[in-house]
N, C-alpha and C positions, 0 to 999 in steps of 0.2 A: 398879690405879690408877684405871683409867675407873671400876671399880664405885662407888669412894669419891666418884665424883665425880656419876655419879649418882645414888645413895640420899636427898643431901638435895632432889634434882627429885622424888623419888618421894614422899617423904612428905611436901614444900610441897603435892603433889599430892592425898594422901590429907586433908592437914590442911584444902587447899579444899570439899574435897566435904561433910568433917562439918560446916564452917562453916555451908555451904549448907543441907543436913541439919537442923541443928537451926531452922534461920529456916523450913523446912517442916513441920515436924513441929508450930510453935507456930501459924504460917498457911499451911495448906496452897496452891498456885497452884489458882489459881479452871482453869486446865486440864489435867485430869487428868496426861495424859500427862506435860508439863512437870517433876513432881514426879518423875520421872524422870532427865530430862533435864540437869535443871540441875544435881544432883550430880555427873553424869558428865560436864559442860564443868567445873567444878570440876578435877577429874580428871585429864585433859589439859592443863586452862591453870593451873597452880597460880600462885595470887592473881591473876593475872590475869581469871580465872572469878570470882574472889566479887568484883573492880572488878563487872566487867559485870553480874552476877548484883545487884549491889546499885542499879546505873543502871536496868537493865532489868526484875528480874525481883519485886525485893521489895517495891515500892512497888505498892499495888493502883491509885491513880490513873497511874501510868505504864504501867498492861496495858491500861485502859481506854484511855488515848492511845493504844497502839498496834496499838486494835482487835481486842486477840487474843479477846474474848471475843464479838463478834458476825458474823452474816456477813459476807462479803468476797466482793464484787461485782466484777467485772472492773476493774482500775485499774492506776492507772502508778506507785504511790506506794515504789519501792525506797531506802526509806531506810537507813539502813547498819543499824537497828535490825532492820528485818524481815528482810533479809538475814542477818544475825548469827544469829536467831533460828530462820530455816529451815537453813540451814548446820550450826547444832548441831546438828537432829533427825539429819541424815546422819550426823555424827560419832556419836551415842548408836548410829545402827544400826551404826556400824562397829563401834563398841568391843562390844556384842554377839556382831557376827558373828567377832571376834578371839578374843571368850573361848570364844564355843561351840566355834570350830574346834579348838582345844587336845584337849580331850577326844575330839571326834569321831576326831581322828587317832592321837592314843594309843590309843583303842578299834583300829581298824584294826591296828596293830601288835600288837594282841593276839591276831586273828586269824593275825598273818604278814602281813600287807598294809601295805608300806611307801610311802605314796605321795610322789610327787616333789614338789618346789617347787610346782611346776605346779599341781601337784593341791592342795594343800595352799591354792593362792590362790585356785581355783574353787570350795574347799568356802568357804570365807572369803566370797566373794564374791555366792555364793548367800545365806548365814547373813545376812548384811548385807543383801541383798536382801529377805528377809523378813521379817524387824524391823523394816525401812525404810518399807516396807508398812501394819504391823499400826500402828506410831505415827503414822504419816500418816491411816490411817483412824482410829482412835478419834480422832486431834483431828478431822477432817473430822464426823465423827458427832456428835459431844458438841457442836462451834461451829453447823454448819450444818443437822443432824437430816435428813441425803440417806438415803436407802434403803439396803438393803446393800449391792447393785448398784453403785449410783450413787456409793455414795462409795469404793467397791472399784474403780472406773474411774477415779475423780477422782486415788486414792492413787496409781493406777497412773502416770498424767500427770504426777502433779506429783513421785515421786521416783524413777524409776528414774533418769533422767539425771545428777541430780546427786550421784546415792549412786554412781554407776557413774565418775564424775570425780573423785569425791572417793576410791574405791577405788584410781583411777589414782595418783591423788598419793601417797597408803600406800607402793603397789607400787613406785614410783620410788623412794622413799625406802629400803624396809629393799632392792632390790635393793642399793642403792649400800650401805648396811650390814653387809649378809652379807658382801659381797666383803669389805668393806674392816675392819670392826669385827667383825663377827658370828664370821669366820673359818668363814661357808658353815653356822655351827650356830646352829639356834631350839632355843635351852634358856631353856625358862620358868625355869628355878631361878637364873637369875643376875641381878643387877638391871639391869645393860645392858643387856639384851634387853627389858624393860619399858620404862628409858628411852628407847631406840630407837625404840620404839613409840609412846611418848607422843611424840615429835619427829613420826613416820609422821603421825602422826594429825591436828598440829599445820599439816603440809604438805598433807594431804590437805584441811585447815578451807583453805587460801588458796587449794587450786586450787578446790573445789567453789563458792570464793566467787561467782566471774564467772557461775557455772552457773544460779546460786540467783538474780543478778540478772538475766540475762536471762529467767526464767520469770515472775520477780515482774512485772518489767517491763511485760509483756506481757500479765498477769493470769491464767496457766498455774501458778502457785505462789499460792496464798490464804496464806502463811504460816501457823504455830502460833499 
């Protein structure tokens, strides 16, 4: 019954992404990464990603409004846009670090190496740590033209805390799922466990939110 219920969350979901999809492929986002990005809020927020995506992302004079193309100088300007905007990079690192972990831990089982919950959420959380990373530096690179150094410390600064809050949100979420939905099994073959995830992820976007604005705030987060 749950599955039935959610397949059509799941393919609102995928039908977001290709929307977005095709509006990139005729105008690519002037950065880089983004083109990324905004398929996979598609993804998670189905139609609610191609609203915002169509507010935010597809209009080339609203990127310029909101500076995503030039440097960003220390400022207080946390508008719910730039917010939004950095919030999703963590979400893209998560849903990476969700897909990579699948594999990795199947691998292990192949060896005989079963790991626990546990483990299973520190390989997770590493994976998403360094996506988290690599997208924060090429935007950092490509906007501001820092060294490799310097925008490898910048990336440092501005995402470990919020990808690590926004992991927390995840983790609350599918714990209360396993127990109670999951029945204690991650089996990628059934679409609940996707849907699940897509909610995780959903939860993890509202707590990393506060995170993202206090960095902005403060001029510790330059946004995407």
């Amino acid at each position: 019954m749950l599955n039935q219920f959610a397949l059509p969350f799941l393919v609102l979901g995928v039908c977001t992404a290709l929307m977005i999809l095709k509006d990139l492929f005729r105008q690519p986002h002037p950065v880089a990464v983004m083109n990324i990005i905004w398929p996979l809020t598609g993804l998670y927020m189905p139609f609610i990603g191609w609203i915002v995506w169509w507010y935010l992302g597809r209009k080339p004079s609203q990127q310029q409004k909101l500076a995503l193309l030039v440097p960003q100088k220390i400022r207080s300007n946390a508008s719910w846009q730039t917010i939004f905007i950095s919030t999703s990079l963590s979400a893209a690192a998560c849903i990476f670090g969700d897909i990579m972990t699948i594999p990795i831990v199947t691998l292990l089982k192949q060896f005989a190496i079963n790991p626990t919950i546990g483990m299973q959420a520190l390989i997770c959380v590493i994976a998403s740590l360094l996506m988290g990373l690599l997208f924060q530096f090429l935007a950092i690179r490509q906007r501001e033209k820092h060294s490799f150094g310097s925008a490898l410390l910048l990336a440092l600064k501005t995402e470990i805390f919020p990808l690590l809050i926004f992991q927390l949100g995840i983790f609350i979420f599918m714990a209360l799922a396993l127990k109670f939905v999951l029945n204690e099994q991650v089996n990628p073959l059934v679409a609940v466990f996707w849907f699940m995830l897509q909610l995780a992820i959903m939860t993890g976007f509202i707590f990393s939110w506060p995170a993202n604005h206090f960095l902005i705030k403060r001029g510790l987060n330059p946004a995407v």
